[in-house]
Structures are given as C-alpha cells and as structure tokens.
C-alpha positions as CSV (number, residue, x, y, z in Angstrom):
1,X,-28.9,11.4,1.5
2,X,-25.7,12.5,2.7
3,X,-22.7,10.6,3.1
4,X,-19.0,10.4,4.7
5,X,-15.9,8.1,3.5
6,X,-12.7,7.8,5.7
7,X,-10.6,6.2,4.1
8,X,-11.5,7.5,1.0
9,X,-8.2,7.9,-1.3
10,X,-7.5,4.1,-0.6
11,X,-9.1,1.0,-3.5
12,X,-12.2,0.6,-1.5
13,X,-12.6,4.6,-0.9
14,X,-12.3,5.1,-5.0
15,X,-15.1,2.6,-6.0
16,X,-17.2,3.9,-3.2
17,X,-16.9,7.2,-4.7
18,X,-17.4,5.8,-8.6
19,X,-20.6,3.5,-7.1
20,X,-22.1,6.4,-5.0
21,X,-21.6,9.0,-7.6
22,X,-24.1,7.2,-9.9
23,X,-26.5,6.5,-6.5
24,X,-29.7,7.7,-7.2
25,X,-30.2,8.6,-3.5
26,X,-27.1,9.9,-2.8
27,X,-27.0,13.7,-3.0
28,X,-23.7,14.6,-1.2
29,X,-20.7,13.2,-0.8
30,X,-17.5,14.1,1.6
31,X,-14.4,12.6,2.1
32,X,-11.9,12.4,5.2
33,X,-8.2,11.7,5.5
34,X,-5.8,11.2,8.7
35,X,-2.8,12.3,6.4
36,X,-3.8,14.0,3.5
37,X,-5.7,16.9,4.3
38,X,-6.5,19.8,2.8
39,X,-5.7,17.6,-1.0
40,X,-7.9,18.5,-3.8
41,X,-9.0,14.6,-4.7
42,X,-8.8,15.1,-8.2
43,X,-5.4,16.0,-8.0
44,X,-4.4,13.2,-6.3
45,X,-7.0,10.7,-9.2
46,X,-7.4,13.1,-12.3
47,X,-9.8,10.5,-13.2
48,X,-12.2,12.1,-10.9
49,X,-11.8,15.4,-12.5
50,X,-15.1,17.8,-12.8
51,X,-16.9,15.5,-10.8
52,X,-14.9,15.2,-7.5
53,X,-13.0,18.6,-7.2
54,X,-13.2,19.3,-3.3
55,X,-10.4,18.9,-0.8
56,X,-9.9,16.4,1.3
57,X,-11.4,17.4,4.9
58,X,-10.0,16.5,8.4
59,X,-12.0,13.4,10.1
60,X,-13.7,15.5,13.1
61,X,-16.7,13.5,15.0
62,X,-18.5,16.7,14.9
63,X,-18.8,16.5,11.1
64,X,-19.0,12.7,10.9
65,X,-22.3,12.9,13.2
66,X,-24.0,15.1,10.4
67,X,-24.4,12.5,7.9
68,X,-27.0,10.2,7.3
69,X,-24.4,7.2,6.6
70,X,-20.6,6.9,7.4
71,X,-18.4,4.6,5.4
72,X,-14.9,3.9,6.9
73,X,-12.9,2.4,4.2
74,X,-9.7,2.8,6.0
75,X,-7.0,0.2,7.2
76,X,-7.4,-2.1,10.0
77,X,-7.1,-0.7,13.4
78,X,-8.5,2.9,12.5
79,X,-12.5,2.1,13.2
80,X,-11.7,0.4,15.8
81,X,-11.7,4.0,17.7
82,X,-13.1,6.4,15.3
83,X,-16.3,4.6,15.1
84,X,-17.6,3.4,18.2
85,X,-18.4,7.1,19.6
86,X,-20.8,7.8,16.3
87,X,-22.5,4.6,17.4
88,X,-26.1,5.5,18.1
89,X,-25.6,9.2,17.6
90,X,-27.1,9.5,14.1
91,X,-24.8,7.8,11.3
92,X,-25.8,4.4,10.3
93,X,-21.8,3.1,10.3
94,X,-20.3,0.5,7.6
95,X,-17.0,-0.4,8.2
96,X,-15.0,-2.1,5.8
97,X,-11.8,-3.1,7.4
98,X,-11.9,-6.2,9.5
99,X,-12.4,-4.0,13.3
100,X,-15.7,-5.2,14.0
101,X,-16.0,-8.7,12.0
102,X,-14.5,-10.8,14.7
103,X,-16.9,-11.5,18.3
104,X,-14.0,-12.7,20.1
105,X,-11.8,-9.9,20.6
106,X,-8.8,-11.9,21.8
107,X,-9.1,-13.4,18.1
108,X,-8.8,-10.5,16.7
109,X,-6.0,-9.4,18.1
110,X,-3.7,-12.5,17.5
111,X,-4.6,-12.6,13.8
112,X,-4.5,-8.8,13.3
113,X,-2.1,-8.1,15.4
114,X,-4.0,-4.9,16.5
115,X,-5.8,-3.5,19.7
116,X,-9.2,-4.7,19.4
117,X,-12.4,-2.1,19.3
118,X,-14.3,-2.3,22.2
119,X,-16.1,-5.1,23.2
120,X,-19.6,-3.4,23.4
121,X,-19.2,-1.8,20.1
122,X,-18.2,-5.4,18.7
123,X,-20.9,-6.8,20.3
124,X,-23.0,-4.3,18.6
125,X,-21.7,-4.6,15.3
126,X,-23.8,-7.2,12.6
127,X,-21.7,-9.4,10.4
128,X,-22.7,-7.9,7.0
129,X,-23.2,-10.7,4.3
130,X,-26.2,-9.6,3.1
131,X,-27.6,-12.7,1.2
132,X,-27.7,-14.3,4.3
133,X,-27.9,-11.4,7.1
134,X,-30.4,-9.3,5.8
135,X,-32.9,-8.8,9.0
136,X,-30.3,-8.0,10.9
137,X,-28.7,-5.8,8.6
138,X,-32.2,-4.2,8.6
139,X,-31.7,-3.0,12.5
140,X,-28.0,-2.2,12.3
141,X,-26.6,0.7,13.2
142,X,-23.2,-0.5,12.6
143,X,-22.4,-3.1,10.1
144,X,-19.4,-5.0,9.8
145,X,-18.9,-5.6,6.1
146,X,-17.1,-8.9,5.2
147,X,-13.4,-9.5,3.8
148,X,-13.5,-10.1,0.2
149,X,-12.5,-13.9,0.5
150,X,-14.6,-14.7,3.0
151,X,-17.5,-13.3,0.4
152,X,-16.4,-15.6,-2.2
153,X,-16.1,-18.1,-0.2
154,X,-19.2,-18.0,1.9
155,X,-21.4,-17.7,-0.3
156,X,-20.6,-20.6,-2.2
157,X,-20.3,-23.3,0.5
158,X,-23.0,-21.9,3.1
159,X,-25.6,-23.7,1.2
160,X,-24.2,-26.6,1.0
161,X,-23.0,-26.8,4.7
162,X,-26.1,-25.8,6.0
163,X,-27.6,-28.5,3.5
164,X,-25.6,-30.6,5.1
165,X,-24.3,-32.2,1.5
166,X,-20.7,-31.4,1.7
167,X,-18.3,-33.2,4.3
168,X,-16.6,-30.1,6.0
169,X,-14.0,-32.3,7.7
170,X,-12.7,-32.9,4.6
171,X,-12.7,-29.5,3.0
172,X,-10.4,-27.5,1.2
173,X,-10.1,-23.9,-0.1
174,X,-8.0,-22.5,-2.3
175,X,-8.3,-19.0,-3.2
176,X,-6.5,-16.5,-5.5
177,X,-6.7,-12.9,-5.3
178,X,-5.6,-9.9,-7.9
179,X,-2.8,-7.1,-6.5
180,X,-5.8,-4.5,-5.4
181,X,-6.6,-6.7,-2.4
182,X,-3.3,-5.8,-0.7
183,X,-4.5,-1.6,-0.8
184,X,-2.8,1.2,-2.3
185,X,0.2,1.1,-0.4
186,X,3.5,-0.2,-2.0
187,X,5.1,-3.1,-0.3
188,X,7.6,-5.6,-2.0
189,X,5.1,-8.2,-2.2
190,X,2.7,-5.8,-4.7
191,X,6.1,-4.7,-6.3
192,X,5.7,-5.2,-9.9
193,X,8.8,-6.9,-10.2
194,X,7.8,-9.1,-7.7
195,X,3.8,-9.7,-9.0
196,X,4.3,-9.6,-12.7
197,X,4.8,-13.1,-14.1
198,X,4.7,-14.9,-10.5
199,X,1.9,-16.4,-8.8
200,X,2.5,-16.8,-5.1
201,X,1.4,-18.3,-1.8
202,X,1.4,-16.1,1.1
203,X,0.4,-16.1,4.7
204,X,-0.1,-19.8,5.1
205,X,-2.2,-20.8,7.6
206,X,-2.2,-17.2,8.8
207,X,-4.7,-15.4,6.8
208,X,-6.4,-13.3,9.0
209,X,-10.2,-14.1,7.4
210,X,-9.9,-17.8,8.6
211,X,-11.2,-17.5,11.7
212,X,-14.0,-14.6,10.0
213,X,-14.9,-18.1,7.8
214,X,-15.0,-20.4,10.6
215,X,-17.1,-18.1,12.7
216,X,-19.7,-17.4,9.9
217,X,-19.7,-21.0,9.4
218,X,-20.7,-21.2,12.9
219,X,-23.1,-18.5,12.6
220,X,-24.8,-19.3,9.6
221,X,-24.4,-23.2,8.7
222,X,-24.0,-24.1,12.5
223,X,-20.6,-25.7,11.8
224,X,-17.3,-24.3,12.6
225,X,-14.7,-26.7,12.3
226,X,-10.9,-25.2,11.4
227,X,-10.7,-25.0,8.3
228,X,-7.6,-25.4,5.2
229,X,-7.9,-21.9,3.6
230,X,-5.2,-20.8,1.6
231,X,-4.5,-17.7,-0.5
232,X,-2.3,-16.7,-3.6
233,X,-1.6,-13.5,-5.2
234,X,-1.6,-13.3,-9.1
235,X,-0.4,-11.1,-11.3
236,X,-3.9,-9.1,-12.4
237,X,-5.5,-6.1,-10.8
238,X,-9.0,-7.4,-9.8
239,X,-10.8,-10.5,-8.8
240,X,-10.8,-13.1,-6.4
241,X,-11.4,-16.9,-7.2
242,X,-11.9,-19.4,-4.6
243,X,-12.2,-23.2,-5.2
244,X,-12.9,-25.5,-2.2
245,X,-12.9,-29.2,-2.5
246,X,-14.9,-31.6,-0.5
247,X,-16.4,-35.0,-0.7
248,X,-20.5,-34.9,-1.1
249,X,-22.2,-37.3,1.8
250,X,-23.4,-40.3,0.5
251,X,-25.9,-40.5,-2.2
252,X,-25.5,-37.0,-3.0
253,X,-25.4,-35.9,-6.6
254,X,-24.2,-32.8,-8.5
255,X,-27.7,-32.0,-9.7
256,X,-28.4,-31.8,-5.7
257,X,-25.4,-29.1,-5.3
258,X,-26.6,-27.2,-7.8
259,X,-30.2,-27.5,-6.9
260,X,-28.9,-26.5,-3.4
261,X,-27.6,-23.4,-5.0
262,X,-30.1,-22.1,-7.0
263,X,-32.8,-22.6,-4.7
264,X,-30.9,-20.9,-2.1
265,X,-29.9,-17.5,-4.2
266,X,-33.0,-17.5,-6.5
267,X,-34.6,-14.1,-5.0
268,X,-30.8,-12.5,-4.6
269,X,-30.3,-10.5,-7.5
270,X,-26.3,-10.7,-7.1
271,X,-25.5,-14.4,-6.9
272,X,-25.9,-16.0,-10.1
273,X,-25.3,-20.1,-11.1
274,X,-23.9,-21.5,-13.6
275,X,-24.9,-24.4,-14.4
276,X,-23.2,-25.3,-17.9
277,X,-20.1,-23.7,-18.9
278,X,-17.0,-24.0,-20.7
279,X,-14.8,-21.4,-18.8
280,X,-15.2,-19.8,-15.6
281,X,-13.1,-16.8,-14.5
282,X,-13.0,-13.6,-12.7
283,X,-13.6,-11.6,-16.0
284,X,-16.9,-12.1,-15.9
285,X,-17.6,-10.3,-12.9
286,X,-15.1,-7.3,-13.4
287,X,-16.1,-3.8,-12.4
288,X,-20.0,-5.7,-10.8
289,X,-21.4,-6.5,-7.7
290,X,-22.1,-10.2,-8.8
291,X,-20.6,-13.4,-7.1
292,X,-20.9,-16.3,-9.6
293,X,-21.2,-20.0,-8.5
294,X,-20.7,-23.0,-10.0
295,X,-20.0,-26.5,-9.1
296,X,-18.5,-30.2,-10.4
297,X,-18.5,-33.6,-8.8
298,X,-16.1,-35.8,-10.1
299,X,-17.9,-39.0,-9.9
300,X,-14.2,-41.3,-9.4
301,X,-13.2,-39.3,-5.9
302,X,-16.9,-38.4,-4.8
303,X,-15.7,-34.9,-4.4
304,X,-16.9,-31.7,-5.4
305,X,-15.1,-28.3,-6.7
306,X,-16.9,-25.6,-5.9
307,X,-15.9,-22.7,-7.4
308,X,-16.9,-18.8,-6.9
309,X,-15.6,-15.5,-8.3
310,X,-16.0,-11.8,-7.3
311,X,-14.4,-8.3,-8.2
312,X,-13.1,-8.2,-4.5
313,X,-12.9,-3.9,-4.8
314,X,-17.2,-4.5,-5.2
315,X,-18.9,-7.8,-4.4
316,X,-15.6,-8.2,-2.0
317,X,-16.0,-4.6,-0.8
318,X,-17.7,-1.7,-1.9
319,X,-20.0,-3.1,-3.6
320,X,-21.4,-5.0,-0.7
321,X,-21.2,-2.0,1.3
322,X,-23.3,0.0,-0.6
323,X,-26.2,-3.9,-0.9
324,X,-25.7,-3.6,2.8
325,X,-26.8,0.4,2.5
326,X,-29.9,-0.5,0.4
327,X,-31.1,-2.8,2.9
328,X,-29.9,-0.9,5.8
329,X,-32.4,2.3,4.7
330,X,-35.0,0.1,2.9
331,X,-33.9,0.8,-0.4
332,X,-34.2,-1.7,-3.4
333,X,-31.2,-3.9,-2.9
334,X,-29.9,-3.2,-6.6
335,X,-30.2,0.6,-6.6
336,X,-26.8,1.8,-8.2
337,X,-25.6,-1.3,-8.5
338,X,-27.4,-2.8,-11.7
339,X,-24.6,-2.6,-14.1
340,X,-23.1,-5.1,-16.3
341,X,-19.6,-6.2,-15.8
342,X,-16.9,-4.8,-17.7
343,X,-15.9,-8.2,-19.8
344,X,-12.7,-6.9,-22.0
C-alpha cells in the first residue's frame, strides 16, 4: 500500500506518520505541504530522524491520484477543494478536518465560518465513526472522519439513546480537552502562560462539533434534539474527557446502562467498559486507539454520569483514521493499532 498525508507536519499528520510507520500494510509513505515545501521532515521533528528523512513534496493532484489511500490531515477549509476532484479517481480519501462531516452545507458554514465543499462531494462523503458506521465505511470512497469530542462523546451516549434509557431533553455534556486539540499553531489561548495552571471554558454554545453531535444523534439514535455541550481546555498535552448527565427513564437501573454498554461494544476491540473502578482518567488511554466508558447513577437525583475518555490525536483522530482504513480495505480492524497505552 501506498499512501499520501496533507497536512502532514500538523498533530494529526505526526501520529499518522508514527501509526502508519509501524503498519504492516503500509509500504510507502509521502507527505505534502501548502507552505513548507521542499523541508526535509526530520529537520523540522528530529524525532523522526533515520526513519522519515525525505522532503516535504508540493500537493499536485497528479501525484495524489497515484496512491492507494489519501489522508488530509490539514485545517478546516483546505479539503474542502483539494479533495473532491480525487473523488472516484483512484484514492480512497479520509479527511480529518471537519469539511465533509456536516450534510447541511449552510451549517457548515455558520459554525465554521468557511466556504463549504461541494454539495455533491458532501453528499458523497460517509460520516466515519466506525463502531457504528462500518458498512458504509465499507463502500466509501471518501470518509469523513469525526471530531475528537464528538468521538468521546458519541460513543458513550449512542447506546443509551438509541436504548432509549437516558432522557435526552434533559442532558448535559461537559467535556475537557488537552492543548494538542487546538493544532500546532500558536495562538494566545495555547500560550503557555495562558494554559499552564488555568482550566478554561471556551466557545460556549459555539463549538463547532454541536451540530456534528446533534446530526449523528439524528443519524444513529434517531434523536436530535439541541443539545448543552460545553468544552474546556486544561493544562495537559493529550486527552479528551467528556461527562454528560441525564436522568435514566423510569425504572431504569445502572446495571441496565452498563449492560446497554457492553452488549453494544462487545465485538469492538477499541471500546472497553468499566464497570468497577476507583479512578478514571485520560491516562489510561494515552498514546491508544481505545475509548473507555463507564457509568454511575446516583440513585437520590435519578441521573446518570456518563463518562468517556480518548487520546483525541488517536481515538479522536488518527487513530480512527487509520480503524476507518482497515475497514475501508478489508483489513483486520486492529492491524497497527494493537498497542497498549502509554500509562506514566
């Protein structure tokens, strides 16, 4: 297999690189740049010396068209246009900015603030959440791979929606996020004077992956009611925790949540429960491709907590990507991703 990255010097492009480089079926590797050409990449990350010492190359379509997949791992509104000409020209495509998540264009552009792709390539595009996508990921030829909190967040209340156990009017989800998810490029916000020793809200009730939640929601659990999502940045590198809080419909128990859960992920290799524990964080998914799960009902409010973590640069991005890949081609669905996480 051959491959292509756009995007590549930015956090997604690096862990593509580090999770394809270890691919079994991966035998080439190139990367593209708007900006940067001509680079050596392990100049630019000595951590990738003697094993990625080639320049950076141009993004030409001619070139793109050669390889058996195309990853675009650059910022939103840049696959928007590079992509849709590849479409159906050899590639398969995975884009991993938010260009083709959205069906409704005109949503796109209010929460992006960005000229949508074109509708026919949209239309084209398969939401890529693989858990609960997979035969359509199967006939994709370009998948839209899902924002990192909408991963967390999906995955743990789908079930339970679809289930119908969880009141969704009542629902609310709170997530946190480490300095990566904001990409390689300084702003004041990822300023370490401004991240270390703060923990702050941002973009309230403006998040541009609530309406990716809602239509998911729609798609997959056949509810899509707007929903309270709100997101902090903390100062740490990786990892994204999302808790959402709902009341349970009448007569529903905890043990029915979790059943809910386990049934629903027991032939997914990446989702894992917990069932008992006496600490849950974002550690113990660092550096993986799991999502971990678990849930509590407080038996005085009749609500539950439902809380999932994920290393957003894998599970939340490349990770997925690469699941999506697997599936895509007909691999095994772990294939250089079965690694354990990096605790410490």
């Amino acid at each position: 297999m051959k491959v292509g990255i756009i995007g590549a010097s930015g956090y997604g492009g690096l862990e593509l690189i580090r999770l394809l480089h270890n691919h079994p079926e991966i035998e080439q590797i190139e990367l593209f740049t708007s900006s940067e050409e001509g680079t050596v990449f392990s100049h630019k990350y000595s951590h990738l010396m003697n094993i990625v010492d080639r320049p950076l190359q141009k993004i030409e379509q001619e070139k793109l068209v050669q390889f058996d997949v195309v990853f675009s791992s650059a910022p939103a509104g840049v696959a928007s246009h590079l992509l849709p000409p590849l479409i159906g020209k050899g590639p398969k495509l995975i884009d991993l900015s938010g260009d083709f998540r959205l069906k409704d264009v005109s949503q796109y552009e209010q929460w992006y603030n960005k000229q949508a792709a074109p509708q026919e390539a949209v239309a084209q595009s398969v939401y890529g959440l693989t858990e609960w996508n997979r035969d359509a990921i199967q006939q994709a030829q370009l998948i839209a791979n899902p924002g990192c909190y909408p991963t967390a967040v999906l995955l743990s209340l789908l079930p339970l929606l679809k289930n119908n156990l969880i009141d969704v009017s009542g629902l609310i989800i709170d997530a946190k996020s480490g300095v990566s998810g904001a990409g390689n490029q300084p702003s004041q916000m990822t300023h370490f004077s401004e991240t270390n020793e703060n923990t702050a809200i941002y973009k309230i009730h403006q998040h541009q992956h609530i309406p990716e939640i809602e239509q998911a929601f729609g798609l997959f659990a056949h509810e899509a009611p707007p929903i309270t999502f709100t997101t902090h940045l903390v100062p740490m590198t990786r990892g994204i925790l999302a808790t959402s809080y709902a009341p349970v419909q009448e007569g529903v128990t905890e043990a029915q949540l979790v059943d809910c859960l386990q049934q629903t992920y027991e032939n997914h290799p990446f989702v894992r429960v917990l069932q008992e524990t006496i600490k849950f964080g974002t550690n113990q998914v660092y550096g993986s491709n799991y999502c971990d799960l678990h849930v509590k009902v407080d038996p005085r409010t009749n609500r539950a907590t439902i809380v999932s973590v994920i290393d957003n640069l894998v599970k939340g991005a490349a990770g997925q990507a690469i699941q999506n890949m697997n599936v895509q081609l007909g691999f095994e669905e772990i294939t250089g991703l079965a690694f354990v996480p990096a605790f410490i």
